[in-house]
LOTOR-278505 format. One record per residue (C-alpha): residue in three letters; x, y, z; residue number from 1. Coordinates in Angstrom, 2 decimals, decimal comma, always signed. Example, Ala and Ser with C-alpha at 12.3 -4.5 7.8 and 13.67 -1.06 7.14 Angstrom:
2
+------+---------+---------+---------+-----+
: code :      px :      py :      pz : pos :
+------+---------+---------+---------+-----+
:  ALA :  +12,30 :   -4,50 :   +7,80 :   1 :
:  SER :  +13,67 :   -1,06 :   +7,14 :   2 :
+------+---------+---------+---------+-----+
This chain:
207
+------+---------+---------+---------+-----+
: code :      px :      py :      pz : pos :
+------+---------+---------+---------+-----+
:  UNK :  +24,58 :  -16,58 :  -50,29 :   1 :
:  UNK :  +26,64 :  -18,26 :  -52,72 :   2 :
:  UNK :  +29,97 :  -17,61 :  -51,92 :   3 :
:  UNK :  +31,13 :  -16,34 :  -48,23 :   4 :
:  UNK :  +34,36 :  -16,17 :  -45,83 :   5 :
:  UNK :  +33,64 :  -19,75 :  -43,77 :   6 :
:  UNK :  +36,20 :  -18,82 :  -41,04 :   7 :
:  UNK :  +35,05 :  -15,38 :  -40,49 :   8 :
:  UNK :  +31,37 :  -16,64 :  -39,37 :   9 :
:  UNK :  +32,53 :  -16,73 :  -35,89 :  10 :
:  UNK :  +34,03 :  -13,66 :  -35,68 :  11 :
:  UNK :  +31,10 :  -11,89 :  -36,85 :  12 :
:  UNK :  +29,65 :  -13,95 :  -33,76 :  13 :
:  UNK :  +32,24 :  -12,29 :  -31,22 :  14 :
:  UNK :  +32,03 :   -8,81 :  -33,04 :  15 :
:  UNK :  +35,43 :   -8,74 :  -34,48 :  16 :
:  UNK :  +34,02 :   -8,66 :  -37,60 :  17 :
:  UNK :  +31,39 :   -5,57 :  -37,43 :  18 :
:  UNK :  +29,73 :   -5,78 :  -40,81 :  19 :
:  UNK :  +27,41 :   -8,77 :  -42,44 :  20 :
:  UNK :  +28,84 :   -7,71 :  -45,86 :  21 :
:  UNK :  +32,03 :   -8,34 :  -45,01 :  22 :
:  UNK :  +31,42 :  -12,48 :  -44,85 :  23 :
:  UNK :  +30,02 :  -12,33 :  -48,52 :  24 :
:  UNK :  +33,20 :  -12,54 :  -51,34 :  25 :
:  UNK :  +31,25 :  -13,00 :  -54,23 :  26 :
:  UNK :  +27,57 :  -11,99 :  -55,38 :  27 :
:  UNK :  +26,00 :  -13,87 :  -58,71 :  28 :
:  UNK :  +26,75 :  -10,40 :  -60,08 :  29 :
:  UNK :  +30,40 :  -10,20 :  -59,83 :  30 :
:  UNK :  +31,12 :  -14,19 :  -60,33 :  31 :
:  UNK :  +29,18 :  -13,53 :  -63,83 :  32 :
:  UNK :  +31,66 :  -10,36 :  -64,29 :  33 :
:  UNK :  +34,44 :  -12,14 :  -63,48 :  34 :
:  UNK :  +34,38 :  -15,64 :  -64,41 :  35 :
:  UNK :  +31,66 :  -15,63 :  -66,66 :  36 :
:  UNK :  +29,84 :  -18,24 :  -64,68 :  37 :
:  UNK :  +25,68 :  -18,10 :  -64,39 :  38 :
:  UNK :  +25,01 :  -18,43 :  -60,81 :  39 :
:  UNK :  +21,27 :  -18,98 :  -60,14 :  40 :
:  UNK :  +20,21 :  -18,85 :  -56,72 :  41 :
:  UNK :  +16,99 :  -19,58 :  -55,47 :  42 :
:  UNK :  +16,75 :  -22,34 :  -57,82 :  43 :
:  UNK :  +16,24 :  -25,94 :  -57,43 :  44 :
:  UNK :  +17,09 :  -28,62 :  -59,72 :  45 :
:  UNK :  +14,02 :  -31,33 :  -59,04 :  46 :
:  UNK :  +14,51 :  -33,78 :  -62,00 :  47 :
:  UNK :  +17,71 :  -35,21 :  -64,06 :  48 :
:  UNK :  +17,05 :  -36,36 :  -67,95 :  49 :
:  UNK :  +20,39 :  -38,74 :  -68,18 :  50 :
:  UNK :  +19,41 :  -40,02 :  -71,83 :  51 :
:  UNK :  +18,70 :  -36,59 :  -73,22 :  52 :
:  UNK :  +21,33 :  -34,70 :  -70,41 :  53 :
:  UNK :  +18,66 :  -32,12 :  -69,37 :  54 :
:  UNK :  +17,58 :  -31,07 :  -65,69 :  55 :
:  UNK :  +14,63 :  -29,83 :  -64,79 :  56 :
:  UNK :  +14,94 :  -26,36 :  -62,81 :  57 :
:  UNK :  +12,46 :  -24,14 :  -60,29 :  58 :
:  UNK :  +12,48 :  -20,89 :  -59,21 :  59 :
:  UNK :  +11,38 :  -21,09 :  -55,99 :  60 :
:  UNK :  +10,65 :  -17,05 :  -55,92 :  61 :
:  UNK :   +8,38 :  -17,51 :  -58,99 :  62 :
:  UNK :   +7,88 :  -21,01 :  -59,13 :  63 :
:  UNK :   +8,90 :  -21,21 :  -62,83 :  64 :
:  UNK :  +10,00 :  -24,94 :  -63,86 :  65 :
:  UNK :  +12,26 :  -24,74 :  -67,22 :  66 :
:  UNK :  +14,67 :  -27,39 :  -68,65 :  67 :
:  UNK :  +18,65 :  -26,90 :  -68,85 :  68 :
:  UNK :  +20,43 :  -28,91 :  -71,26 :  69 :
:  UNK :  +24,57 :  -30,11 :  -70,40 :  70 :
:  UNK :  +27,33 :  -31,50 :  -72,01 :  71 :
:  UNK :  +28,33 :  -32,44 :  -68,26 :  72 :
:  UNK :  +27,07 :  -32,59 :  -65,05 :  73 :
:  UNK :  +28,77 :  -31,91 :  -61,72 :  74 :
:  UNK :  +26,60 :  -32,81 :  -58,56 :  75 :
:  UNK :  +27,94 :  -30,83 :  -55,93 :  76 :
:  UNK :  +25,01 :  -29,84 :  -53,45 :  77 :
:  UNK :  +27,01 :  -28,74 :  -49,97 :  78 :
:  UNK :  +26,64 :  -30,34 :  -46,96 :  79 :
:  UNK :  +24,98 :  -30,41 :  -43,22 :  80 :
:  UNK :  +27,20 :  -30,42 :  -39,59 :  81 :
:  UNK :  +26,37 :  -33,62 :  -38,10 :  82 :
:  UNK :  +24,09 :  -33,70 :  -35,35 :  83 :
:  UNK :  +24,83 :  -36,96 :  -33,28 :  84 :
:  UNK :  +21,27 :  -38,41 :  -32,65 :  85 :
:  UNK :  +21,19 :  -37,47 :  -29,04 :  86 :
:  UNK :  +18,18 :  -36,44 :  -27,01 :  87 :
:  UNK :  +17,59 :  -32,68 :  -27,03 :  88 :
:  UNK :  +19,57 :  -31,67 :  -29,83 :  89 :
:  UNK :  +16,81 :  -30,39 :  -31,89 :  90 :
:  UNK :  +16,21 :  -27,71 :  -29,06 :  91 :
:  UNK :  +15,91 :  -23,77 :  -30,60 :  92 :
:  UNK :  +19,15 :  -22,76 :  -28,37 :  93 :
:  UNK :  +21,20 :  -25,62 :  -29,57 :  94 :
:  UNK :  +23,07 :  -24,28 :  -32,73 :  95 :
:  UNK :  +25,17 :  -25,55 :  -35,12 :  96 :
:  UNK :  +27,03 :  -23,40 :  -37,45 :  97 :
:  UNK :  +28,28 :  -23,76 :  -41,31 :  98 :
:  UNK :  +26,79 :  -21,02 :  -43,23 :  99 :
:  UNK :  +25,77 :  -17,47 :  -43,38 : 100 :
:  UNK :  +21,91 :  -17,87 :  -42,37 : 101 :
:  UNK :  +23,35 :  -19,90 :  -39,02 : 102 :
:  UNK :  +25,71 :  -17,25 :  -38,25 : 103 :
:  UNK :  +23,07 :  -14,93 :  -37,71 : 104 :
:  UNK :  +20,34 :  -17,55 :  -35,61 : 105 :
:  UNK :  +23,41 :  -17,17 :  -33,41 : 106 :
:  UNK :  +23,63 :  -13,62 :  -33,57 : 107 :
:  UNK :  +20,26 :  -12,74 :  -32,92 : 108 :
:  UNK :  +19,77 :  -15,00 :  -30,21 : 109 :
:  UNK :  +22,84 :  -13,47 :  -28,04 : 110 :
:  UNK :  +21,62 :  -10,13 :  -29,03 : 111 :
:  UNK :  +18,03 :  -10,46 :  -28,16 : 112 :
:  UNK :  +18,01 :  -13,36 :  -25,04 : 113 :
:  UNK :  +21,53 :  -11,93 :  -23,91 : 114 :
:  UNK :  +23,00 :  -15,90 :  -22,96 : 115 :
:  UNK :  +25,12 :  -15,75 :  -20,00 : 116 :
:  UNK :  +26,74 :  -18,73 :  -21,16 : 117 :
:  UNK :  +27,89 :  -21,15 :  -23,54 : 118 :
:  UNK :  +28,84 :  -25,01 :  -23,87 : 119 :
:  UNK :  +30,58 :  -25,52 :  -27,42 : 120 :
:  UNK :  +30,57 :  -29,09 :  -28,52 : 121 :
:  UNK :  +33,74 :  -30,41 :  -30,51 : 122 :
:  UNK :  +37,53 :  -29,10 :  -30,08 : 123 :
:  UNK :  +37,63 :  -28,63 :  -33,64 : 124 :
:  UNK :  +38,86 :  -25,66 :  -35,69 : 125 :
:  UNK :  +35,44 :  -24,18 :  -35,80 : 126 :
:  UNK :  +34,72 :  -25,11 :  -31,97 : 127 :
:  UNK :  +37,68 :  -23,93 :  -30,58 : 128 :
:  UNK :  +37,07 :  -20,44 :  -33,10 : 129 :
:  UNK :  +33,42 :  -20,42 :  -31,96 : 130 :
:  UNK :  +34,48 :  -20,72 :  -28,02 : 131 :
:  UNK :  +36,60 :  -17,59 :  -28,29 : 132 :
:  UNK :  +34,47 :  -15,59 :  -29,93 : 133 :
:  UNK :  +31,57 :  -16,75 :  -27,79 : 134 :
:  UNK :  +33,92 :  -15,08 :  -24,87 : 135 :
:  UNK :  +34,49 :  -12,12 :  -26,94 : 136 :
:  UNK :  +30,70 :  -11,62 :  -26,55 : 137 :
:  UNK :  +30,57 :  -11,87 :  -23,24 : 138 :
:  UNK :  +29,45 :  -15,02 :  -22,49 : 139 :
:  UNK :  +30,86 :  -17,82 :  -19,75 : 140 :
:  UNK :  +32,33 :  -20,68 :  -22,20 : 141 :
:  UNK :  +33,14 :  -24,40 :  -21,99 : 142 :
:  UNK :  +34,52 :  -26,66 :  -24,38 : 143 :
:  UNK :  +33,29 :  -30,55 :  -24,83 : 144 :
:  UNK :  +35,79 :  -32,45 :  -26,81 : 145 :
:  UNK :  +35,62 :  -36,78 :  -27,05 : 146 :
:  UNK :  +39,39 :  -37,00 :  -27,60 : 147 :
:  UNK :  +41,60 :  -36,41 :  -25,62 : 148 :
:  UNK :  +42,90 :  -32,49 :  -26,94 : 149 :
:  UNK :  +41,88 :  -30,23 :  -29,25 : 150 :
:  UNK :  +42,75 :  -29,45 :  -32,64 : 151 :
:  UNK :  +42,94 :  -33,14 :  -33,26 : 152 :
:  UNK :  +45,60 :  -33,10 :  -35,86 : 153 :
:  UNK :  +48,02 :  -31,55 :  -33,21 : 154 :
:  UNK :  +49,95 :  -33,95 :  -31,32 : 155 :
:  UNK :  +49,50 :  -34,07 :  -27,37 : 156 :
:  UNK :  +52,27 :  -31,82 :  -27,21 : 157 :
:  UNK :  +51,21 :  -28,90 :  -28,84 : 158 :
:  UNK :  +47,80 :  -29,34 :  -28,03 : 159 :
:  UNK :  +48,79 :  -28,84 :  -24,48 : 160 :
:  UNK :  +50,08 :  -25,29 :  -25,29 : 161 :
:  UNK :  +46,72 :  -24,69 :  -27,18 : 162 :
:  UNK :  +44,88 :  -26,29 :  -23,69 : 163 :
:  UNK :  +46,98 :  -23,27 :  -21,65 : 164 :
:  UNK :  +46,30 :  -20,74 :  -23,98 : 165 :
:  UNK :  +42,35 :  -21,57 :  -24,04 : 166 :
:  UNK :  +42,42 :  -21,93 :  -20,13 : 167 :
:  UNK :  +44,06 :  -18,50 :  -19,62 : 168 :
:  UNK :  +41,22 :  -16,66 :  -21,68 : 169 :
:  UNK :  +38,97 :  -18,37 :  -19,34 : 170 :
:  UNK :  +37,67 :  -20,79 :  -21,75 : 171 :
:  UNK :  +36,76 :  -24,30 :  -19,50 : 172 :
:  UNK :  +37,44 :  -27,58 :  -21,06 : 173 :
:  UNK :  +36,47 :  -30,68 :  -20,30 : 174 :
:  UNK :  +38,27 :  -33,35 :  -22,29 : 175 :
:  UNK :  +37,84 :  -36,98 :  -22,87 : 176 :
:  UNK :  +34,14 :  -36,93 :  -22,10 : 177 :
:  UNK :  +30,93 :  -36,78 :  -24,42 : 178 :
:  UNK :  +27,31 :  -35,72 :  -24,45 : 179 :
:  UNK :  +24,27 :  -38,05 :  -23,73 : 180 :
:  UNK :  +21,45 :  -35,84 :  -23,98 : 181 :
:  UNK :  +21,04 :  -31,90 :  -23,41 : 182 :
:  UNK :  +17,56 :  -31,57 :  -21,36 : 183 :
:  UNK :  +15,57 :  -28,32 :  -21,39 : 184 :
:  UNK :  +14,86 :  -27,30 :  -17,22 : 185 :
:  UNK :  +13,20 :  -23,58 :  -17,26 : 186 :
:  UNK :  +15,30 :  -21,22 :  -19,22 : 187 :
:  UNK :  +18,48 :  -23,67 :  -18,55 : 188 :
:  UNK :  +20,10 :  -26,49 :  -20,57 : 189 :
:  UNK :  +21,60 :  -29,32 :  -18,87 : 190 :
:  UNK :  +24,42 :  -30,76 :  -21,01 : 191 :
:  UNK :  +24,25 :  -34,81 :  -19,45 : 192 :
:  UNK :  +27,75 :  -36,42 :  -19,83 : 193 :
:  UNK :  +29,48 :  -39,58 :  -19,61 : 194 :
:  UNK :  +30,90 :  -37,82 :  -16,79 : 195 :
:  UNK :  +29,04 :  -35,25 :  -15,25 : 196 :
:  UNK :  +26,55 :  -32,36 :  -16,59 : 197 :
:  UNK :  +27,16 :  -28,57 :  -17,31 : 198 :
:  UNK :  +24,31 :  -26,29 :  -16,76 : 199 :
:  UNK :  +24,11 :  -23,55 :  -19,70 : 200 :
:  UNK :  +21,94 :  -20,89 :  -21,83 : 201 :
:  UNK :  +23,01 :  -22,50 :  -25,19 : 202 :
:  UNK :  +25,26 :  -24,81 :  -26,84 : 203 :
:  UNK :  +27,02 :  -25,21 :  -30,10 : 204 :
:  UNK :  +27,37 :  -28,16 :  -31,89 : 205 :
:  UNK :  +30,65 :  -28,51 :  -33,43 : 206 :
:  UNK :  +31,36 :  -32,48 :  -33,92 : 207 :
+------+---------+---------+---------+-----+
């Protein structure tokens, strides 16, 4: 996937969005039709030649290595969500999502184990997206957030209105607080606080 709608991946989650091929804007096809640009996926750039400006390219379907030669070269290789070094986090019903391939983990798992609840780490644009969507599919949802509100570029005031709004969907949060570890009991998750625990099916990091 090399080019996809970021802020529709959660409302493919909640089933707003109906189709997978709706989340995908470009293909390599149509970005060489319309920009001209050669997108190679499934490739892997393993070596850099500064003094002759070359990389060093595999096809990881194939397993082909060729050389590229540039004028200039952009590194831009993406990114990871953070996972805070917490106990438990590496647990298969902890999610995290950024990208197409995580945005179905989630899907499948709610379609197939049928979670009858939710704890959504982080008040953030994506956490507070993923929460209502998570409710759209059914599921009982709470929200984890550090600070002290959500949406933490919104002042206290308007926050507050966002806090209402969230509460009256039926969306828990608990604010000011943090997690410590997230233990596995059974088919359960206990989310350990600073302050307290949740008991859940699942959670979703979004720090």
């Amino acid at each position: 996937f090399i080019s996809f709608a970021n802020c529709g991946l959660p409302y493919y989650i909640g089933g707003e969005i109906k189709e997978k091929s709706e989340l995908t804007l470009q293909t390599p096809e149509s970005f060489r039709a319309r920009f001209n640009v050669d997108v190679r996926n499934f490739t892997e750039v393993i070596s850099i030649n500064k003094s002759e400006k070359t990389v060093t390219a595999i096809n990881l379907k194939t397993g082909r290595q060729y050389r590229e030669s540039y004028d200039k070269l952009i590194l831009s290789m993406g990114a990871e969500p953070i996972k805070p070094p917490i106990k438990g986090i590496d647990s298969d019903r902890v999610f995290t999502l950024r990208n197409i391939p995580d945005t179905l983990r989630i899907k499948n798992h709610i379609d197939k184990k049928s979670p009858n609840s939710a704890v959504v780490v982080g008040g953030g644009y994506i956490g507070v997206e993923m929460a209502e969507n998570l409710k759209l599919a059914g599921l009982d949802v709470t929200i984890v957030e550090l600070a002290d509100h959500l949406i933490g570029p919104l002042d206290i005031e308007m926050a507050s209105e966002v806090h209402r709004y969230i509460r009256r969907k039926g969306v828990e949060l608990v604010l000011s607080n943090s997690v410590k570890e997230i233990e596995e009991v059974g088919d359960k998750l206990i989310v350990k606080l600073n302050d307290g625990s949740i008991e859940t099916d699942m959670v979703v990091m979004a720090v």
